[in-house]
LUMPAZA-930472 format. One record per residue (C-alpha): residue number from 0; x, y, z. Coordinates in steps of 0.25 Angstrom, whole numbers, plus 5000, padded with zeros to 4 digits. Layout:
% residues N
<r><num>NUM</num><px>X</px><py>Y</py><pz>Z</pz></r>
...
***
This chain:
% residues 303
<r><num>0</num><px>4876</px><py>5163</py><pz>5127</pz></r>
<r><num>1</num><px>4889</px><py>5158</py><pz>5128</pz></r>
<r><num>2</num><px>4895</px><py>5150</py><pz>5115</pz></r>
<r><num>3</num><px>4902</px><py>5137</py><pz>5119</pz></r>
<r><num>4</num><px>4912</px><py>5129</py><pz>5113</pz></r>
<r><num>5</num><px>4901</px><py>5120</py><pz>5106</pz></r>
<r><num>6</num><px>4895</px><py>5133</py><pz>5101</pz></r>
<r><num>7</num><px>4907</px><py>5137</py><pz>5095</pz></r>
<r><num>8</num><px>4910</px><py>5124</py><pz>5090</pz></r>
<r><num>9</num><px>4896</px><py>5123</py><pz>5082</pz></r>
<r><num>10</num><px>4898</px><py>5136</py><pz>5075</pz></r>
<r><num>11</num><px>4913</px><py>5131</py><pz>5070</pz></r>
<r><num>12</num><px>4906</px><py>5118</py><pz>5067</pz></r>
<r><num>13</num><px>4894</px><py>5124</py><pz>5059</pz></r>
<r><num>14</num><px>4903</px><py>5133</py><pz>5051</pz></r>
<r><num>15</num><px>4913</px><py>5125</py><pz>5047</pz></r>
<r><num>16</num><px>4902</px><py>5116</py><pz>5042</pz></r>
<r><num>17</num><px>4897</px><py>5128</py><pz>5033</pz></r>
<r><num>18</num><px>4912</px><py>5129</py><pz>5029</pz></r>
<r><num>19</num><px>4910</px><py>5117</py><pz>5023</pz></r>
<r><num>20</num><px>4897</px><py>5121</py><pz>5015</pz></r>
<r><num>21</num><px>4902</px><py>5134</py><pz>5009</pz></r>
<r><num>22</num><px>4915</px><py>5126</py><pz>5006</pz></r>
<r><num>23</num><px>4905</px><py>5116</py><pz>4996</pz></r>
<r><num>24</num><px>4901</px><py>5127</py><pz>4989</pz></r>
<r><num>25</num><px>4914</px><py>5133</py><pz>4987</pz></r>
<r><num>26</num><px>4921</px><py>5122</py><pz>4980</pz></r>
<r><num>27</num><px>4907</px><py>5118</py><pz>4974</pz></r>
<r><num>28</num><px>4909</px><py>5133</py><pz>4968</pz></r>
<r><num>29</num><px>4922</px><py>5132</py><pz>4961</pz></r>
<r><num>30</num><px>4920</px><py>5119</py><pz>4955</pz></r>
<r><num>31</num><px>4908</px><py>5126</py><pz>4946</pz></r>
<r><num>32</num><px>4922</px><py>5135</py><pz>4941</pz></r>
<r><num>33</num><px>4929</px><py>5122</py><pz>4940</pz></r>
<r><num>34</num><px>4921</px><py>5112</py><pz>4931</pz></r>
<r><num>35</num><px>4916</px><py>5116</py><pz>4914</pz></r>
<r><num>36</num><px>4903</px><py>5115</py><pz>4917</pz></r>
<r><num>37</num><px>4899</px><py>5119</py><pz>4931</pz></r>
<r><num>38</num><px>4884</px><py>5114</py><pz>4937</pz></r>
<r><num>39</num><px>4878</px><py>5128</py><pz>4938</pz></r>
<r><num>40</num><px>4866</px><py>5121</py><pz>4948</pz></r>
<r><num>41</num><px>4877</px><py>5118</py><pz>4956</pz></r>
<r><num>42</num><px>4884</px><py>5128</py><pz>4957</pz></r>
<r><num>43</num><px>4870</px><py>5136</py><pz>4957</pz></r>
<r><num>44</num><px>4869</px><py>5129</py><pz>4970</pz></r>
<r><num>45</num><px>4879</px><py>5138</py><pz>4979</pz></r>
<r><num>46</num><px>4875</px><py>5150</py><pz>4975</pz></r>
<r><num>47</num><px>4862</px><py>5160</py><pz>4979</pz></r>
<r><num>48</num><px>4853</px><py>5165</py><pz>4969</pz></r>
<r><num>49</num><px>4858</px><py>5180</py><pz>4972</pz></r>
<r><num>50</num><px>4872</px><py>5174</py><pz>4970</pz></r>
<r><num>51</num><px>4880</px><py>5186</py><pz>4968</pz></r>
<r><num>52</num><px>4896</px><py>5184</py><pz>4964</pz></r>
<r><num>53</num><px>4907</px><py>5197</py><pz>4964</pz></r>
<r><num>54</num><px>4917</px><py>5193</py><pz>4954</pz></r>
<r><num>55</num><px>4932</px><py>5201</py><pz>4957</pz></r>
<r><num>56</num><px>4930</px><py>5212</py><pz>4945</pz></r>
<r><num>57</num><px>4944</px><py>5207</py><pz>4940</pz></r>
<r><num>58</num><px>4938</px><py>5196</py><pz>4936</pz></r>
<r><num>59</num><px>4930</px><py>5203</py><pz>4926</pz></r>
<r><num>60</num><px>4917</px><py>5196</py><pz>4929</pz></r>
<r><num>61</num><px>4905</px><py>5202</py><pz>4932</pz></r>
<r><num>62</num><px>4897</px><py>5199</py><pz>4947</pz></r>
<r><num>63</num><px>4885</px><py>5188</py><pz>4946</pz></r>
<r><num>64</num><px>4874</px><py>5191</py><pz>4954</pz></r>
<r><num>65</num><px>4862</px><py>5178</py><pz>4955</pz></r>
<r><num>66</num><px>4864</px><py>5165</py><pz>4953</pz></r>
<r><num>67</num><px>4860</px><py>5162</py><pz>4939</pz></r>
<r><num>68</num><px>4868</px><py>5173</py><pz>4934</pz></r>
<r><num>69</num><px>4880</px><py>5164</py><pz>4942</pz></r>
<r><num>70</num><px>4879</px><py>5154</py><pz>4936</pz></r>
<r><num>71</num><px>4875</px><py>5158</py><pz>4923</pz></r>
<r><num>72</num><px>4889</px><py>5164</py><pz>4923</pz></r>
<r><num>73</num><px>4894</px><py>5152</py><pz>4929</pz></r>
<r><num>74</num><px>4889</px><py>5143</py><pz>4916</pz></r>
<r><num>75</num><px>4900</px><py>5152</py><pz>4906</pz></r>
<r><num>76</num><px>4910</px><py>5157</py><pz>4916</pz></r>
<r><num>77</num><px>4924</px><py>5156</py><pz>4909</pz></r>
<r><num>78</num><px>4920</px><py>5142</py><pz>4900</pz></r>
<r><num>79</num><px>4933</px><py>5134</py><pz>4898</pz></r>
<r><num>80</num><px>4941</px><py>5141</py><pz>4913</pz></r>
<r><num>81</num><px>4947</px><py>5131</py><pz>4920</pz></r>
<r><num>82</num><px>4946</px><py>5133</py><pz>4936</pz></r>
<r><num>83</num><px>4950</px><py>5129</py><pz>4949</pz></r>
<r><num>84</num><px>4946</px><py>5136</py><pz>4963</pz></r>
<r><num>85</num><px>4957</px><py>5133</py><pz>4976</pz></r>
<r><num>86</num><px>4948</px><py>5136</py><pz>4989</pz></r>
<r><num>87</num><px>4959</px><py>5142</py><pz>4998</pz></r>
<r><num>88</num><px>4952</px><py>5149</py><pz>5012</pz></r>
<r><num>89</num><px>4935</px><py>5149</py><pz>5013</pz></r>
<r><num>90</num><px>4932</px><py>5158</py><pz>5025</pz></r>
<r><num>91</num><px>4917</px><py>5159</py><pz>5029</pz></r>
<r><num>92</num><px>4910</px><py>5166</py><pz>5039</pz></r>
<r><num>93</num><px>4894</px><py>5166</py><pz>5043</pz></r>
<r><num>94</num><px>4885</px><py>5179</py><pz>5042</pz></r>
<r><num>95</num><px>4873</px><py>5175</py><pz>5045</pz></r>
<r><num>96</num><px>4864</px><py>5162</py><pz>5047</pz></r>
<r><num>97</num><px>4865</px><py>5159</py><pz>5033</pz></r>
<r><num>98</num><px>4876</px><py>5167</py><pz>5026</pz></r>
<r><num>99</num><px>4890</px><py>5166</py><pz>5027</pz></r>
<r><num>100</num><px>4902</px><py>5173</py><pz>5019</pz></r>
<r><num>101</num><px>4914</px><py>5167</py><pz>5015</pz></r>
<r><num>102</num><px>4928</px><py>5169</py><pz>5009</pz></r>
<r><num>103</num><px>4935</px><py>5159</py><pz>4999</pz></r>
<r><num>104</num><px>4947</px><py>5160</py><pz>4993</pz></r>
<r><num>105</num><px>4952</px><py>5151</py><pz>4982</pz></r>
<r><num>106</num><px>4963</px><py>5150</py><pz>4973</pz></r>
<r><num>107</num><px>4956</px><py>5149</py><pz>4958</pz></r>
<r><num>108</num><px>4963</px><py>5147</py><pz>4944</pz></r>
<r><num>109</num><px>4959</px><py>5147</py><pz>4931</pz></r>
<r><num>110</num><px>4963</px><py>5141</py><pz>4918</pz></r>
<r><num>111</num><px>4956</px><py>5143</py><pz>4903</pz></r>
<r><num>112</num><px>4950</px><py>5152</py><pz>4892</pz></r>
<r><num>113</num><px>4945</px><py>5164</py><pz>4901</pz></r>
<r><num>114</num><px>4958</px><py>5165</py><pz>4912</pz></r>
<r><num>115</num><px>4970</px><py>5160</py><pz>4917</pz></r>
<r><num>116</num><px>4973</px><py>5162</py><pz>4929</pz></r>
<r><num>117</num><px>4971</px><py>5161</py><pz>4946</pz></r>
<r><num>118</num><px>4968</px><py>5167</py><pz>4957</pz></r>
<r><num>119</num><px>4967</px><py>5169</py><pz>4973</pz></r>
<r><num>120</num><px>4951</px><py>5171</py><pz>4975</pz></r>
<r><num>121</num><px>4942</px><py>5176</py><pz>4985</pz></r>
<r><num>122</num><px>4927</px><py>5173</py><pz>4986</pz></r>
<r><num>123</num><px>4918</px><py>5179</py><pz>4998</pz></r>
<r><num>124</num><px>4906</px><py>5171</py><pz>4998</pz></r>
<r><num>125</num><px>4891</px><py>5173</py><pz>5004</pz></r>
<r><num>126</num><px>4885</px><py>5161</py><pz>5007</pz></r>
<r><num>127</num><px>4870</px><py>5159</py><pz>5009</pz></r>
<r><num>128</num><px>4866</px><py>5147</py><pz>5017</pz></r>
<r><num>129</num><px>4851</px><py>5142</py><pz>5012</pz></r>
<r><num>130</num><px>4844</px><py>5134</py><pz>5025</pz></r>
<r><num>131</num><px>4840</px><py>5124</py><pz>5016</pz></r>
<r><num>132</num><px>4853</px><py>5123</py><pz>5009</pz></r>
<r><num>133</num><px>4865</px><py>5115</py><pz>5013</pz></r>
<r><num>134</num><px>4876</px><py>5124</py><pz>5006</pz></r>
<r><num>135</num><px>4879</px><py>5139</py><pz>5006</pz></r>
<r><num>136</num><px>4875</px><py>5146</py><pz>4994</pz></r>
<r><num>137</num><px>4884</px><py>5157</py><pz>4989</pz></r>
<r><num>138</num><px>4877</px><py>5170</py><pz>4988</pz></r>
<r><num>139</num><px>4889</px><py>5181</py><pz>4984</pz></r>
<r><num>140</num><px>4904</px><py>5177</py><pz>4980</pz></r>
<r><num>141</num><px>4913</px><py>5188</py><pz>4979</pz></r>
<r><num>142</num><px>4924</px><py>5184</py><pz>4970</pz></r>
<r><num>143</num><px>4940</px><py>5191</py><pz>4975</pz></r>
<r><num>144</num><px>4953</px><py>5188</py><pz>4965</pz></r>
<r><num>145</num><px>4963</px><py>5190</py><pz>4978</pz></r>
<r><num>146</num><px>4975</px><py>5185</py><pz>4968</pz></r>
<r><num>147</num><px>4979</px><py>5182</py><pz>4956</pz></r>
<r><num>148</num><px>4988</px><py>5169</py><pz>4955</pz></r>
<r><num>149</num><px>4998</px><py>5160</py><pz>4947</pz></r>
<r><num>150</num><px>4993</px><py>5146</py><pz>4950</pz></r>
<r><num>151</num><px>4989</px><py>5136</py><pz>4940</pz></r>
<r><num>152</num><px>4974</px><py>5129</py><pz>4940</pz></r>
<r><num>153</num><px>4973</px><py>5119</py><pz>4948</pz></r>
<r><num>154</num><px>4960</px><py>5109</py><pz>4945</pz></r>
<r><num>155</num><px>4952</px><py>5111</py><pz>4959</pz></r>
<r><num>156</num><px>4938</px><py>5106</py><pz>4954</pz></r>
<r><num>157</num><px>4940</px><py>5092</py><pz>4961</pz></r>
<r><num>158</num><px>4945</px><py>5098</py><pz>4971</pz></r>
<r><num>159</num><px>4934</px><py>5108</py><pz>4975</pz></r>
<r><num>160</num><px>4924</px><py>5096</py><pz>4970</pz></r>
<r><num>161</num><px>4930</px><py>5087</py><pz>4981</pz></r>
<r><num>162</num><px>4928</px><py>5100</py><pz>4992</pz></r>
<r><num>163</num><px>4914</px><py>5103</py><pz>4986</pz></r>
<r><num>164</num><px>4912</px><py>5088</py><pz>4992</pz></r>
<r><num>165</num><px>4920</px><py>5088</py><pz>5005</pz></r>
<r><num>166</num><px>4914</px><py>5101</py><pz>5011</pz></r>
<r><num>167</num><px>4900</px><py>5096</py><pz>5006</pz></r>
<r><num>168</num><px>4900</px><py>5082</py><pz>5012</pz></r>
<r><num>169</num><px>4905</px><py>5089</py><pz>5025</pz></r>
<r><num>170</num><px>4895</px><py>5099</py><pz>5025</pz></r>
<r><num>171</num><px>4884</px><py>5090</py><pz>5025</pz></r>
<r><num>172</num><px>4891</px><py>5081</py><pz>5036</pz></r>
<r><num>173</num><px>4895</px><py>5092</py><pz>5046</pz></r>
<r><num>174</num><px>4880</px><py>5095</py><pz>5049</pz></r>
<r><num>175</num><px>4871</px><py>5083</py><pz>5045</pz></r>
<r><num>176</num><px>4858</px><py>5086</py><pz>5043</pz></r>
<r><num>177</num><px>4854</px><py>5069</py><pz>5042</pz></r>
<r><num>178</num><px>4848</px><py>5072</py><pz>5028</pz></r>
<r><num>179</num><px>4859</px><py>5064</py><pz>5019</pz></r>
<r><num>180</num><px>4853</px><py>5067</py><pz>5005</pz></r>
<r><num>181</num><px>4867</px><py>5078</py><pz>5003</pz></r>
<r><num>182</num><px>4877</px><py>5069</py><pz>5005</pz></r>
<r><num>183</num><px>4870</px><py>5060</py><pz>4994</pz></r>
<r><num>184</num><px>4874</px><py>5068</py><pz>4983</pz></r>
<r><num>185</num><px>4888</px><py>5064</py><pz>4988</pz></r>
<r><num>186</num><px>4890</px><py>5050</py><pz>4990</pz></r>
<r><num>187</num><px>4893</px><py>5043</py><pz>4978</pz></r>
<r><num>188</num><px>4887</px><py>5030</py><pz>4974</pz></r>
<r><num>189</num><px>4899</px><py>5022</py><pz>4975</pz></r>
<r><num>190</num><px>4900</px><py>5028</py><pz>4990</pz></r>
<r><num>191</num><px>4913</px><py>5021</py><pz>4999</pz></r>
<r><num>192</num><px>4910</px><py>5028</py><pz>5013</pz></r>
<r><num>193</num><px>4920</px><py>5024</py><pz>5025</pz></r>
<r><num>194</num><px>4917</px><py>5030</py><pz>5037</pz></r>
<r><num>195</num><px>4926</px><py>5031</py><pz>5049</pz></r>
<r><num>196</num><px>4919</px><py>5020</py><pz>5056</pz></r>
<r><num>197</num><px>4921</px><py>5013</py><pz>5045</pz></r>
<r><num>198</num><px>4908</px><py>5011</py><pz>5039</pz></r>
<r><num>199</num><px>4905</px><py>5013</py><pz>5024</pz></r>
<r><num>200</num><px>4896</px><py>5017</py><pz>5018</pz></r>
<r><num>201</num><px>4892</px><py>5017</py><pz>5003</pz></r>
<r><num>202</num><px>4877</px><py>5022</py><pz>5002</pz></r>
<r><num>203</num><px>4870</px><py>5035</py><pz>5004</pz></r>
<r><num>204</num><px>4860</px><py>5029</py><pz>5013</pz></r>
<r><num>205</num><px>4873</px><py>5024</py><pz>5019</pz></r>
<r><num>206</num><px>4879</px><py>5038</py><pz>5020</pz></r>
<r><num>207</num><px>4865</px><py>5046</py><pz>5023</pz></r>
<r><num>208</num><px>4865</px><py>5037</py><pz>5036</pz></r>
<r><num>209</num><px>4880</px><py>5040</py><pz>5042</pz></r>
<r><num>210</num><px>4876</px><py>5054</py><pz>5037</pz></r>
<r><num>211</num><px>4863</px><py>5054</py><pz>5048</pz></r>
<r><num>212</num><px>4872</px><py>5045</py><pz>5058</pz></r>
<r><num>213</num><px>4882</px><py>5059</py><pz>5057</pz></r>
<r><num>214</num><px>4871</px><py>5069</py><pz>5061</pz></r>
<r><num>215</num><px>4865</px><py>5061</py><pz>5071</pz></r>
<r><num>216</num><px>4880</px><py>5062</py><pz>5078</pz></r>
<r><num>217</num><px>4886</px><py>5075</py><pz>5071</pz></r>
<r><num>218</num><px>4878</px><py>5089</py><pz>5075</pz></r>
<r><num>219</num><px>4888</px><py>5097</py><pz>5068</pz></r>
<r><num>220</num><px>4902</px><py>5095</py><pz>5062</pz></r>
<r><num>221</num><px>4914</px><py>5100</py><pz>5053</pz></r>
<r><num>222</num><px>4927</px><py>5093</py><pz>5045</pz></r>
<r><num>223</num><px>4938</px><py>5102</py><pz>5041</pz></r>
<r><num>224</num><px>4946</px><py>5096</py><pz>5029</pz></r>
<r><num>225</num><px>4961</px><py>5093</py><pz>5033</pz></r>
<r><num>226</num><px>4972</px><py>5091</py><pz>5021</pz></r>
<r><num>227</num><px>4960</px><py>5087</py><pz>5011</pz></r>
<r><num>228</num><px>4967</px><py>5079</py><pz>4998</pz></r>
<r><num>229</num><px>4958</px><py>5080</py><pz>4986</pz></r>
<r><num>230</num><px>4963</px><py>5069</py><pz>4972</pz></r>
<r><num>231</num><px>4956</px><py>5071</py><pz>4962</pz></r>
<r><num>232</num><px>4954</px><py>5059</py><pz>4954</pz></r>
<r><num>233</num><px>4952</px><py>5059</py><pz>4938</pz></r>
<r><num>234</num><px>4939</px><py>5049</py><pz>4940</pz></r>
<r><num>235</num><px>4930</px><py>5059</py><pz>4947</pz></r>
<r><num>236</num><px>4933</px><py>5052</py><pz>4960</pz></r>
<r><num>237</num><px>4943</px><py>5061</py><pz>4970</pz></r>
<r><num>238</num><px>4948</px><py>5058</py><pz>4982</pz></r>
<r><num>239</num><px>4949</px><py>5069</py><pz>4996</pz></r>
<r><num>240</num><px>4956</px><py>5064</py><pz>5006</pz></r>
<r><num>241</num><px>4954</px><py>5074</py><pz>5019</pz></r>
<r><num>242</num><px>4956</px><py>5075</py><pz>5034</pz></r>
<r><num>243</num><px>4942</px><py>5081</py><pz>5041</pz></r>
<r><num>244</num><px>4943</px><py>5086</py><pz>5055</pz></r>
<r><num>245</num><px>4930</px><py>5086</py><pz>5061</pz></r>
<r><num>246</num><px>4923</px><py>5093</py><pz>5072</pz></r>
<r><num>247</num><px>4908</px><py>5089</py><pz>5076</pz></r>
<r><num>248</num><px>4896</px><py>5092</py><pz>5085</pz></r>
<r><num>249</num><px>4889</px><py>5081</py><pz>5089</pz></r>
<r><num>250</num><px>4874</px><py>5080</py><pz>5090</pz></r>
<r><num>251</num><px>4875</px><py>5082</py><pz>5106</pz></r>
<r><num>252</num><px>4887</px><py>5092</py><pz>5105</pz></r>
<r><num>253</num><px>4898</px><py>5083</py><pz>5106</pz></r>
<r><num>254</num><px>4910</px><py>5090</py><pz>5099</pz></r>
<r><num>255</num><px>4918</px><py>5080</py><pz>5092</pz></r>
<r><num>256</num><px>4931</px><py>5082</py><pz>5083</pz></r>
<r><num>257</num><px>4936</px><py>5070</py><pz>5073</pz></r>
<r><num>258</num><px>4945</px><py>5071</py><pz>5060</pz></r>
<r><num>259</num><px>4945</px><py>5060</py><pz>5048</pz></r>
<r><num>260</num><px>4950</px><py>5056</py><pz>5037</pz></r>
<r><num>261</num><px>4943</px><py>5058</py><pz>5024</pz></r>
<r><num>262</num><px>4946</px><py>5049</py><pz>5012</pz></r>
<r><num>263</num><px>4935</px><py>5052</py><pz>4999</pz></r>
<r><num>264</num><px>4935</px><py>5051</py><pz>4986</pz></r>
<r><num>265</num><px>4924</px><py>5059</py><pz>4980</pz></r>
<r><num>266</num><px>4918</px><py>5055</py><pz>4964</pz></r>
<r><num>267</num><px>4914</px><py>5068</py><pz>4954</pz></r>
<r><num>268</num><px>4901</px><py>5065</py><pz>4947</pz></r>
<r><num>269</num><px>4899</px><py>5079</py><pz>4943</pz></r>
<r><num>270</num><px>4889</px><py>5083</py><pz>4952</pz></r>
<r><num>271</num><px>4886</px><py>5093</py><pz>4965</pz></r>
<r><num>272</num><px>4896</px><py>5086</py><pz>4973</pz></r>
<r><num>273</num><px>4906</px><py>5075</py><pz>4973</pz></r>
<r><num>274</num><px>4904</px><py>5060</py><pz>4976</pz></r>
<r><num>275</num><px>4908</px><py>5054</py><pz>4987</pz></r>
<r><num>276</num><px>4913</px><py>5039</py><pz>4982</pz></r>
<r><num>277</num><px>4922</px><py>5036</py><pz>4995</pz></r>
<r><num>278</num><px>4924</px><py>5040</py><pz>5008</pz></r>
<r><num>279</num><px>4934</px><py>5035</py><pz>5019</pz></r>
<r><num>280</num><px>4936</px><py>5044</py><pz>5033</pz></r>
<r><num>281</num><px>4948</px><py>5039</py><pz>5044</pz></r>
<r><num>282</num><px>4945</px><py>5046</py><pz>5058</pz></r>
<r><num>283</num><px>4958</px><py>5051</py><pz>5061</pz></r>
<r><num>284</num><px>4953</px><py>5059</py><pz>5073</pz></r>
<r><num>285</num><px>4940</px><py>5052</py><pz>5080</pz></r>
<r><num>286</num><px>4926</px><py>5058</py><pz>5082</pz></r>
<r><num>287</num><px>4930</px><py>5063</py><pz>5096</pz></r>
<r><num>288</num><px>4920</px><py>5072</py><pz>5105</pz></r>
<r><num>289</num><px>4928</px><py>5085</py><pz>5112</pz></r>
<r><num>290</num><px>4925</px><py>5097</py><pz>5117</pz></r>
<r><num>291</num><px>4919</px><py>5109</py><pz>5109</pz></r>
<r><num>292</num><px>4933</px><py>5115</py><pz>5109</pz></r>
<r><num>293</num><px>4940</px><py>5104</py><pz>5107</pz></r>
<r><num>294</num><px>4930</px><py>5103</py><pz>5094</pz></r>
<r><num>295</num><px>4932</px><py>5119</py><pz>5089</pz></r>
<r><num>296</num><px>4949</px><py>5117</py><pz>5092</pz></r>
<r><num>297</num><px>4948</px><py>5104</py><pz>5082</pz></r>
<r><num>298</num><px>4938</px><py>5113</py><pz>5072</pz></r>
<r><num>299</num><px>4948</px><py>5124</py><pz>5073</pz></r>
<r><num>300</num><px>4961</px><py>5116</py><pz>5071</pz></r>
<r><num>301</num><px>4956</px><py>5111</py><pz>5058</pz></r>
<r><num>302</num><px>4950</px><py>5123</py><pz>5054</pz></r>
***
């Protein structure tokens, strides 16, 4: 059978949807580097139980095969190292019905008692997609030093907090399932919520019902983030400021492109994920049906 432009279009749709999922656990990966005491059940939480990491043997570390044995290793990894991980290119690409591998590369520095120093690095991933899991689970890392550099560290634990957040909330928005009990753990209690239409809303129960109006309209969707402008803010409360084109499916297969303006501010209470406190989006370009090649040129341009 012939693929059409609407078939072609799903596909990009559904795979930049799981670009946003395997971004959530990257970020959520480095800030466990980032922070004194990392959350070992959290960071347990993107990992298989046959995790097997391949560290570059210049490191002078030795492989880790199973979870426990991860994070075990994780708990007295380098005590007193300041970190910070700069994503720079994710590349992933689907193997099967459930796996995928990726390649990340990120700038990482480092600052303490063990090391000085930083580095280009390269990761190739194997992601492992449970059914009944919304996230990807990493099931090999394979560690590459592509560079050695002269760069000083810069503090990138807000800012991969902030991401962590970001790709999460739009993973659960880009294929809505109705069931709103995820985007609970993210709305703070203080919630400002303006939509585009206006409407603002400071409840969950509030939230969980835009949430459903969403997938009653929206089959499948994805936002690329355009000129995102992270501040961190010495409160806990940091602000993104972020430009998202869009591109949707509608439930009768209605293509439809759109791009807003995103103004949040995001409140750190130390736990999986970020806070949303408030939340303001500007429509700079209307929800406007097209054709399914007018949809993949948008998707493509913003890619």
């Amino acid at each position: 059978m012939t693929e059409t432009a609407l078939d072609t279009l799903h596909a990009a749709l559904a795979a930049s949807s799981y670009e946003h999922r395997a971004l959530t656990v990257v970020h959520r990966w480095y800030t466990a580097y980032e922070t004194a005491n990392p959350n070992l059940d959290h960071q347990g939480e993107l990992v298989t139980d046959d995790f097997t990491m391949h560290r570059p043997p210049e490191g002078g570390q030795p492989d880790v095969k199973g979870r426990q044995a991860y994070l075990d290793g994780l708990a007295t990894l380098y005590p007193g190292q300041s970190n910070a991980h700069h994503l720079r290119s994710m590349v992933i690409e689907h193997t099967g019905p459930d796996t995928a591998q990726g390649t990340v590369t990120h700038g990482f520095e480092t600052v303490g008692p063990s090391m000085n120093g930083a580095a280009l690095l390269r990761y190739d991933l194997q992601l492992l997609q449970h059914p009944a899991e919304h996230l990807p689970r990493i099931s090999t890392l394979a560690e590459q030093i592509l560079s050695y550099q002269d760069r000083q560290l810069t503090d990138a634990l807000t800012e991969n907090r902030v991401l962590a957040f970001v790709h999460y909330w739009l993973s659960l928005l880009e294929q809505p399932t109705g069931n709103a009990e995820a985007l609970r753990e993210l709305l703070h209690p203080e919630l400002d919520m303006t939509l585009s239409d206006g409407r603002v809303l400071h409840t969950p129960d509030q939230v969980a019902d835009w949430y459903a109006q969403a997938g009653e309209l929206v089959d499948l969707s994805t936002h690329h983030l355009i000129n995102p402008v992270i501040t961190p803010g010495e409160d806990g409360d940091h602000r993104i400021t972020v430009d998202f084109a869009w591109e949707g499916i509608t439930r009768t297969g209605q293509p439809m492109t759109a791009c807003t303006r995103h103004d949040w501010t995001l409140a750190d209470t130390g736990e999986r994920y970020l806070r949303l406190k408030r939340f303001h989006v500007t429509a700079l370009e209307p929800f406007t049906p097209v054709t399914a090649e007018e949809a993949l040129a948008h998707h493509n341009a913003a890619r």
